[in-house]
C-alpha positions as a Markdown table, in Angstrom:
| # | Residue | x | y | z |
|---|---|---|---|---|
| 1 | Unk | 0.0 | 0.0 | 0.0 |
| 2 | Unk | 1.3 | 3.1 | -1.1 |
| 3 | Unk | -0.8 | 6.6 | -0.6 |
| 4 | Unk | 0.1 | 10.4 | -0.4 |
| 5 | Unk | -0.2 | 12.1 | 2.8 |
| 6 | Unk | -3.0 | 15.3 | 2.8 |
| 7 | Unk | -0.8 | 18.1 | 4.8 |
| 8 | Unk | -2.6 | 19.3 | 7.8 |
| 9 | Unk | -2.2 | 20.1 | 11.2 |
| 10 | Unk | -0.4 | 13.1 | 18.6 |
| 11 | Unk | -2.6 | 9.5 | 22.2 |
| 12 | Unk | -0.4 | 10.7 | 25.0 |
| 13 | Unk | 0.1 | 7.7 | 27.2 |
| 14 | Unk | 1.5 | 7.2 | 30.1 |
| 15 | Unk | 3.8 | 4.4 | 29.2 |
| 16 | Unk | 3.7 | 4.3 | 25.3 |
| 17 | Unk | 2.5 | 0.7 | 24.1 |
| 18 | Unk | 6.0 | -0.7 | 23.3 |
| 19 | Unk | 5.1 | -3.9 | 26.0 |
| 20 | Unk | 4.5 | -7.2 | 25.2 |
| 21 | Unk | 0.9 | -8.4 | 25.2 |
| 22 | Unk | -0.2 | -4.5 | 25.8 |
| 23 | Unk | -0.1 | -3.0 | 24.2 |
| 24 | Unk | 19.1 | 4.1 | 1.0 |
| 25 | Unk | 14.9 | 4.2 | 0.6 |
| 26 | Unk | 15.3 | 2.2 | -2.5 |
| 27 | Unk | 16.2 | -0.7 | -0.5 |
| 28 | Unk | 13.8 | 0.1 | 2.9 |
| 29 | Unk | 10.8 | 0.7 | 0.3 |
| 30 | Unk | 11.3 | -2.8 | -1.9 |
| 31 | Unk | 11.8 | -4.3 | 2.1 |
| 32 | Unk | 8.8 | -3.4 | 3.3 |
| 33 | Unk | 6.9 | -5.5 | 0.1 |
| 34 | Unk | 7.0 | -9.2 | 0.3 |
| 35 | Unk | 10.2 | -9.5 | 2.9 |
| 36 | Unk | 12.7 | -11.8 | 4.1 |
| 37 | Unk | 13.3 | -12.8 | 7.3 |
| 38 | Unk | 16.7 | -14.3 | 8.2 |
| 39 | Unk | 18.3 | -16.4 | 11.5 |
| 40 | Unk | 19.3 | -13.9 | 14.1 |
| 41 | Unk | 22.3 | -11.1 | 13.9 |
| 42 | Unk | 24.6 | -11.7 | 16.4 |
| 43 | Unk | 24.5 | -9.1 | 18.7 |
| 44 | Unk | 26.6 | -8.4 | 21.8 |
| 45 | Unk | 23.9 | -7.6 | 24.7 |
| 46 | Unk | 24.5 | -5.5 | 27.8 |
| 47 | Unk | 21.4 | -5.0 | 30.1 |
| 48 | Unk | 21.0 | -1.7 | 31.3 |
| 49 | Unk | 19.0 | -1.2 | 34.7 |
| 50 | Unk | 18.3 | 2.5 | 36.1 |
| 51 | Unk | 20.1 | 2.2 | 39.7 |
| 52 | Unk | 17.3 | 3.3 | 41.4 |
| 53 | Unk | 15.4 | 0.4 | 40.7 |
| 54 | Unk | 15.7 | -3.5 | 40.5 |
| 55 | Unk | 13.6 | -3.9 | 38.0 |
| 56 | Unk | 11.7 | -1.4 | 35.7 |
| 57 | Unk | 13.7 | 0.2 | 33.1 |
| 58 | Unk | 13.3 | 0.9 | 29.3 |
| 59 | Unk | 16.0 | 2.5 | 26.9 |
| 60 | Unk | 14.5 | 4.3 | 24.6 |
| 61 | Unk | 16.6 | 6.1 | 22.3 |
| 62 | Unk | 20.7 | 6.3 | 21.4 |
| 63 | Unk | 22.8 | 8.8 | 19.4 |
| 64 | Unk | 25.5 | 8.3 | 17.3 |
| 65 | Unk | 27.4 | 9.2 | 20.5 |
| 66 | Unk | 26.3 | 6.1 | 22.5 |
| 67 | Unk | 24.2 | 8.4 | 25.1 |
| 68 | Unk | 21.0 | 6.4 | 26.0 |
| 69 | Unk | 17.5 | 7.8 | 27.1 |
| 70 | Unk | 14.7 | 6.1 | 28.6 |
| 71 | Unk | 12.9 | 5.5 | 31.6 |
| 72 | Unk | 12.5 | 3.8 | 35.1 |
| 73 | Unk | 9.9 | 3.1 | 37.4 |
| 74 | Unk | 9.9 | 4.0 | 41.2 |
| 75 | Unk | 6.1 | 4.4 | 42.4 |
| 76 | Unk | 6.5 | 6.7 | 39.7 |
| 77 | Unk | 7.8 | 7.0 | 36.2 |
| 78 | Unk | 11.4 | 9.3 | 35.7 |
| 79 | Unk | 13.1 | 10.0 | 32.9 |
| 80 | Unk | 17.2 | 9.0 | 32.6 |
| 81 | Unk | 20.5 | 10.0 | 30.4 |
| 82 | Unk | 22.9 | 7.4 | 30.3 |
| 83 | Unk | 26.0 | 9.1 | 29.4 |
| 84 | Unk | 29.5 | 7.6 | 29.9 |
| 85 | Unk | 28.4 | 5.1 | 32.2 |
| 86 | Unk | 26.8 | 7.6 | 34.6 |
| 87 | Unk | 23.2 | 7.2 | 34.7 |
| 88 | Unk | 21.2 | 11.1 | 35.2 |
| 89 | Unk | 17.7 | 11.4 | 36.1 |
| 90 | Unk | 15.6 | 13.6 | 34.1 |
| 91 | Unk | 12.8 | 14.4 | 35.8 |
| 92 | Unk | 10.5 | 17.5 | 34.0 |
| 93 | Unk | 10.0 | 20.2 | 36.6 |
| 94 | Unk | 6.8 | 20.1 | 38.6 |
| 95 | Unk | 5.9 | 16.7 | 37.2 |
| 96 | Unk | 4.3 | 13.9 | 38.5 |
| 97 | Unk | 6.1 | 11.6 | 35.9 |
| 98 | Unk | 8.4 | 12.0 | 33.1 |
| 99 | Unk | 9.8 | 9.7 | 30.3 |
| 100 | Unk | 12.4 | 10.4 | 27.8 |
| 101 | Unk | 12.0 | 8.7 | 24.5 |
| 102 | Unk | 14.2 | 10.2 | 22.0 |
| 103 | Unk | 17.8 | 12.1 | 21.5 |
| 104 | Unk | 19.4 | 13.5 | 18.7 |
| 105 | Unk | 23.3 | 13.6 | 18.3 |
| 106 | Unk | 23.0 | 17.2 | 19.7 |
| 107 | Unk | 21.8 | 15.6 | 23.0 |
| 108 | Unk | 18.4 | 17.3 | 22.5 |
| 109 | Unk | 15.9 | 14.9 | 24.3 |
| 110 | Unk | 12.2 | 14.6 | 23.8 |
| 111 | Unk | 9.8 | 12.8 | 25.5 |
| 112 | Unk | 6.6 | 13.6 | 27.5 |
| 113 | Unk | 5.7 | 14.7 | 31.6 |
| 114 | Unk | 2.2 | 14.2 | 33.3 |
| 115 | Unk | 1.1 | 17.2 | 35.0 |
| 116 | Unk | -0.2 | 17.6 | 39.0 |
| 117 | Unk | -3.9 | 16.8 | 37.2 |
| 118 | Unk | -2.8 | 13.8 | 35.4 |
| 119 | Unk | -3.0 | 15.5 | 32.0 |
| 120 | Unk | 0.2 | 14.5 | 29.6 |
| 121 | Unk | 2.4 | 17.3 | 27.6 |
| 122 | Unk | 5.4 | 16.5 | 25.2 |
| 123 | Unk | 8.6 | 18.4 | 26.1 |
| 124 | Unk | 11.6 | 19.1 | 24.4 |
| 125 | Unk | 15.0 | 19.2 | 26.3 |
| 126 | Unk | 17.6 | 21.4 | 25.3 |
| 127 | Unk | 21.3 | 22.2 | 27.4 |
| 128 | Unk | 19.4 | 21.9 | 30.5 |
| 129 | Unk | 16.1 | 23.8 | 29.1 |
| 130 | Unk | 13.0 | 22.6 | 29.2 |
| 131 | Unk | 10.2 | 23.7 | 26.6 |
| 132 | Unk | 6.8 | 21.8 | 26.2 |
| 133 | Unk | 5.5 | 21.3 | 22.9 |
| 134 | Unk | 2.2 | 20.3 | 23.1 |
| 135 | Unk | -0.3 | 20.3 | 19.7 |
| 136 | Unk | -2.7 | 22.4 | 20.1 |
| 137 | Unk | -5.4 | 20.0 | 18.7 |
| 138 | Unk | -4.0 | 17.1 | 21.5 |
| 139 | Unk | -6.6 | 18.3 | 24.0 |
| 140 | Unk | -6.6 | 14.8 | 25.3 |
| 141 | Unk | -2.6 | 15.1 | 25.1 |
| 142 | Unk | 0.8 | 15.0 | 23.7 |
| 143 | Unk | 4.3 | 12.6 | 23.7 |
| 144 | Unk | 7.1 | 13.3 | 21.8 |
| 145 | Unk | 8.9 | 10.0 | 20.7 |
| 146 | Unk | 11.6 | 11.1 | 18.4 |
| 147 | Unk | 14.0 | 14.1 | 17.1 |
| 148 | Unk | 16.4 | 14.3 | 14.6 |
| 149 | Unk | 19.4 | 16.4 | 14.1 |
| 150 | Unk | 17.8 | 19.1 | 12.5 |
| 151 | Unk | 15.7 | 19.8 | 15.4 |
| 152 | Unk | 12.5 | 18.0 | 14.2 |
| 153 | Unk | 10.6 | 16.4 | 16.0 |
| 154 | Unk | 7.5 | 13.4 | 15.8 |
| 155 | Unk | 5.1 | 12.1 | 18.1 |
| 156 | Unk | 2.0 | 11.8 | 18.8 |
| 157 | Unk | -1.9 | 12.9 | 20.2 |
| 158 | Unk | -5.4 | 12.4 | 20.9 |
| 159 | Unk | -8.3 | 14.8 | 20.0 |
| 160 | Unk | -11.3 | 15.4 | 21.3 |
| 161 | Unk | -12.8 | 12.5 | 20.0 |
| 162 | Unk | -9.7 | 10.3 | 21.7 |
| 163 | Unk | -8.6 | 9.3 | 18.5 |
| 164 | Unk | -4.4 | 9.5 | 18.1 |
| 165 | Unk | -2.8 | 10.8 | 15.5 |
| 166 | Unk | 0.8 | 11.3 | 14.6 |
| 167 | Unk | 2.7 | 14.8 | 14.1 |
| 168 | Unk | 5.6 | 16.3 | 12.6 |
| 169 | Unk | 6.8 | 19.9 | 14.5 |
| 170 | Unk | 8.7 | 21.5 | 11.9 |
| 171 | Unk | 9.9 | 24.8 | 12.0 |
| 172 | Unk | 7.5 | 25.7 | 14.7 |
| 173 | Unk | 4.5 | 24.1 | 12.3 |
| 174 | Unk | 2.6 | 21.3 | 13.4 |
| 175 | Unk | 1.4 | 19.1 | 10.7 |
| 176 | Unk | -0.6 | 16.0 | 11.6 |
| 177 | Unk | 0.3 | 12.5 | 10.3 |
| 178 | Unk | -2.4 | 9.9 | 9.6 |
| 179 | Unk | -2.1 | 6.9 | 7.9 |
| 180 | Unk | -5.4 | 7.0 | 5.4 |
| 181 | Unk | -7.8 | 4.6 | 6.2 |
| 182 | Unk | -6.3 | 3.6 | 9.5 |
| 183 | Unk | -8.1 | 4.4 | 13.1 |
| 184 | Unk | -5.2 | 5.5 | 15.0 |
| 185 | Unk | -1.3 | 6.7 | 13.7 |
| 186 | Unk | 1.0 | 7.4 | 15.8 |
| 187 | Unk | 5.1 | 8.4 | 14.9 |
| 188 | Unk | 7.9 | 7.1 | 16.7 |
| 189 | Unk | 11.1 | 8.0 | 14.4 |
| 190 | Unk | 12.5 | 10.4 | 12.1 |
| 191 | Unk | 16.0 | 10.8 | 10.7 |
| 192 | Unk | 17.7 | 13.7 | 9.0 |
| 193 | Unk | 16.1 | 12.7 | 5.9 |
| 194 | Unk | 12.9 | 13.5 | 7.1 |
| 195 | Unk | 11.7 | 10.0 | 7.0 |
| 196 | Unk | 9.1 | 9.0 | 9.6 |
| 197 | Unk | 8.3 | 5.6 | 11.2 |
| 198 | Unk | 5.5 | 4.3 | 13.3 |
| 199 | Unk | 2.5 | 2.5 | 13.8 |
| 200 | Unk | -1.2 | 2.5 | 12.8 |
| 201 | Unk | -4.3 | 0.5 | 13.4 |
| 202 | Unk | -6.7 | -0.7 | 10.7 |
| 203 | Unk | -10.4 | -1.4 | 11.2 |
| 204 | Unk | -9.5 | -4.8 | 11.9 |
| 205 | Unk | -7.6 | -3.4 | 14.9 |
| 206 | Unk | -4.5 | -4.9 | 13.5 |
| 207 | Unk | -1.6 | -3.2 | 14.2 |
| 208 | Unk | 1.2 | -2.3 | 11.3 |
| 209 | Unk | 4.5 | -0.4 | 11.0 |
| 210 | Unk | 5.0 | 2.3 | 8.8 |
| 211 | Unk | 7.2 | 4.5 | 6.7 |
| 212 | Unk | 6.4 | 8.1 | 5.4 |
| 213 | Unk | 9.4 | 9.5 | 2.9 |
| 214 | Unk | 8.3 | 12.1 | 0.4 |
| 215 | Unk | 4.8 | 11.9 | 1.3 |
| 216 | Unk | 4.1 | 8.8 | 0.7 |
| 217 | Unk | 3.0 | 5.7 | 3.3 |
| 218 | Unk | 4.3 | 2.5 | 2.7 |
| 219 | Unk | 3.5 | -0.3 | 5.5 |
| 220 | Unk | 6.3 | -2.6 | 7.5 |
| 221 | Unk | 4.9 | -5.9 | 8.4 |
| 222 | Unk | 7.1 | -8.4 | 9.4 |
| 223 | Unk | 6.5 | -11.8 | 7.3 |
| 224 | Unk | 4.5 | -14.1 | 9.2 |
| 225 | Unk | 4.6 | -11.7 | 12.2 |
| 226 | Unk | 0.9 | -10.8 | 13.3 |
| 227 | Unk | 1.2 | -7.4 | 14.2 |
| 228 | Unk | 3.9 | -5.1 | 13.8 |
| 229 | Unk | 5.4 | -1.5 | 15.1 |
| 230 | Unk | 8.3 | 0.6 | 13.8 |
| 231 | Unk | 9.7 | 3.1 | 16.6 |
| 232 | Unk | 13.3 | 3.7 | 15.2 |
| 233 | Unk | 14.9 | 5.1 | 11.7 |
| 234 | Unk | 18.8 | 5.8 | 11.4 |
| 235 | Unk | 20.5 | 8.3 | 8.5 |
| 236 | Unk | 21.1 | 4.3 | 6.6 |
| 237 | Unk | 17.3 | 3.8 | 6.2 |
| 238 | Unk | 18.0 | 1.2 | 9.0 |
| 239 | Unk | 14.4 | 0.5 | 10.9 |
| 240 | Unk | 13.9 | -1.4 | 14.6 |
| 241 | Unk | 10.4 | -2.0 | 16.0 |
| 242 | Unk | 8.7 | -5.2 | 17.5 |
| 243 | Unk | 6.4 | -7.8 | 16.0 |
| 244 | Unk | 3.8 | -11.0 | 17.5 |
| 245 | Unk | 4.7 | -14.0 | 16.2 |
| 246 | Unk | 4.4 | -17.3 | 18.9 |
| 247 | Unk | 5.5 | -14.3 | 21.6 |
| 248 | Unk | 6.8 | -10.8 | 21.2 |
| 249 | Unk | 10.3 | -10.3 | 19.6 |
| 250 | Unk | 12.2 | -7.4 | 18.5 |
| 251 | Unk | 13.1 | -6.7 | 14.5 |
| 252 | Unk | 16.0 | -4.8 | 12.6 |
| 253 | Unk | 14.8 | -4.4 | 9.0 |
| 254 | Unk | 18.6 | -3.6 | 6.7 |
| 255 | Unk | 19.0 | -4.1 | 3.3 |
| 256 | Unk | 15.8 | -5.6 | 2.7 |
| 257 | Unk | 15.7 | -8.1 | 5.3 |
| 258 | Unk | 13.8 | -8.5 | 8.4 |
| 259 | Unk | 16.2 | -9.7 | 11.3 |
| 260 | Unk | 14.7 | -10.7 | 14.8 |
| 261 | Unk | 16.2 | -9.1 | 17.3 |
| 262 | Unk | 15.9 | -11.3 | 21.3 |
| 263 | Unk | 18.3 | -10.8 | 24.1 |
| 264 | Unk | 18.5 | -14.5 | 25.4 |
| 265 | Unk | 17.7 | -13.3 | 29.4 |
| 266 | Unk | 14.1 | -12.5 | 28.0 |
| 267 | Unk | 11.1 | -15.2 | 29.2 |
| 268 | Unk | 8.5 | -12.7 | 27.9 |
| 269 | Unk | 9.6 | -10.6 | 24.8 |
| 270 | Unk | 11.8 | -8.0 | 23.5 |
| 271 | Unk | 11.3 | -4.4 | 21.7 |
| 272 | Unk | 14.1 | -2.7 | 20.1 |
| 273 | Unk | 13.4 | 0.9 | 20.6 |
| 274 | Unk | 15.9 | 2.9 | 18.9 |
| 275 | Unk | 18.9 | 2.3 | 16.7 |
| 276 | Unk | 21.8 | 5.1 | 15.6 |
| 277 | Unk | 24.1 | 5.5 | 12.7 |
| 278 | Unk | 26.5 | 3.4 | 14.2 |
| 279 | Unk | 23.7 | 0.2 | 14.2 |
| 280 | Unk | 23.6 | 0.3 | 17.9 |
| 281 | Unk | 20.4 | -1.2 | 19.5 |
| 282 | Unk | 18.4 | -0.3 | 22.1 |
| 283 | Unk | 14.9 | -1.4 | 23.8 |
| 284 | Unk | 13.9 | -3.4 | 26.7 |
| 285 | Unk | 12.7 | -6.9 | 27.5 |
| 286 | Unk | 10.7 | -8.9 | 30.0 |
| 287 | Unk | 12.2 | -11.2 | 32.5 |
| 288 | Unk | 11.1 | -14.6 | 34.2 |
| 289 | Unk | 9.4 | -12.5 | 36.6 |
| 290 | Unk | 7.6 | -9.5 | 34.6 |
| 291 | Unk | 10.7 | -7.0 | 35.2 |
| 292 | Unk | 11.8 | -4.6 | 32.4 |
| 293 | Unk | 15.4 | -4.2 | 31.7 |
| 294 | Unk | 16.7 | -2.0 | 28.9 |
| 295 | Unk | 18.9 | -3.0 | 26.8 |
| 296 | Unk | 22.0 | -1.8 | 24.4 |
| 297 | Unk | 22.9 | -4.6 | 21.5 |
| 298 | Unk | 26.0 | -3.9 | 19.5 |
| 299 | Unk | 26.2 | -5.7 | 16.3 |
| 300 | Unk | 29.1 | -7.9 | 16.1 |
């Protein structure tokens, strides 16, 4: 399926539905038609767990400088920067919760803080700075998921009607992305390039990834995989997500082919999250238990 975006003008969530059971183009565009799915990468794994907690952390996003973003979980929900080792929490001034989902090579972080009320707002980070970015059509609220190095960002939010939507915040415009035909888009991704990944539903409540490059959709299913979502793009068309096939398992699609993507600790399922220039992984998965741990893979 191929079809033009209409330009116009993203649900916030409180954890964004990444967990299992809950929820050059050329080459990415002939990929995401009838694809190939080959035997595991081999990946070098490292867990990564938020020191304030035992269990309860997701990496979100990684730049091309190895700096990690995600979240942990301590009664409530704070947002971290791995950086050299050193973990920092990123908590959004005067928030009940915060989560950091995406970061640029610039160390601009995005991500998305509930309010004393409960009500969700996106937020860009910048040197310290914190500016929410809310769209002003998300009156049910906003999450920023991703940001590329040109300072644009993607993410997603509900209207009145609590349907989601995606958006792009360009240049201080807000232009809204929907898939045509689906029930629900949200954006995840977006590299220099300005290509976009995410997810949408269909009527059949089906989930699918997506890519949006030069205004035109084009879906990602994995092959075989029933149900599928994109949340990471790199500058080498390079696209991570997670799909449902007998359990939940993380994907790299490269080149063409789809490549599973399970750290071997996991009992029930990985999501890859984010990916950078350098083919660097990051997500979480579910131990024996029901704990999240992030995760950094470095392809060997």
């Amino acid at each position: 399926m191929q079809t033009c975006l209409v330009p116009m003008k993203a649900p916030a969530r409180a954890v964004k539905s990444r967990l299992p059971g809950l929820a050059a183009l050329l080459a990415l565009v002939l990929a995401l038609l009838p694809g190939q799915v080959r035997a595991q990468q081999a990946f070098l794994f490292t867990t990564l767990d938020d020191p304030n907690v035992t269990r309860g952390t997701v990496a979100n996003g990684i730049s091309l400088q190895g700096q990690i973003v995600g979240f942990y979980t301590e009664v409530t929900q704070h947002g971290f920067l791995l950086s050299g080792g050193v973990y920092t929490t990123i908590d959004r001034h005067h928030a009940n919760s915060t989560q950091a989902n995406g970061i640029n090579d610039k160390g601009q972080v995005v991500g998305l803080y509930t309010d004393a009320l409960g009500a969700s707002h996106a937020f860009l980070k910048t040197r310290g700075r914190y500016a929410t970015i809310d769209v002003p059509a998300g009156v049910n609220g906003s999450v920023a998921n991703g940001i590329n190095n040109v300072g644009q960002v993607v993410g997603s939010y509900s209207d009145a009607g609590g349907v989601s939507h995606g958006f792009l915040l360009s240049g201080g415009v807000y232009t809204p992305i929907d898939v045509p035909g689906s029930i629900g888009t949200e954006a995840f991704g977006i590299n220099d390039a300005g290509q976009v990944v995410g997810t949408y539903t269909d009527a059949s409540f089906r989930a699918h990834g997506y890519l949006l490059s030069d205004g035109v959709f084009t879906p990602i299913d994995v092959p075989n995989g029933f149900g599928t979502q994109a949340f990471g793009i790199n500058n080498n068309g390079q696209v991570v997500g997670r799909y449902t096939a007998s359990g939940t398992h993380g994907f790299l699609l490269s080149d063409g082919v789809f490549t599973p993507i399970d750290v071997p600790d996991a009992a029930f399922g990985t999501v890859a999250e984010g990916i950078n220039d350098a083919g660097q992984v990051v997500g979480f998965y579910i131990d024996a238990i029901g704990g999240s741990h992030g995760f950094l893979a470095d392809p060997q």
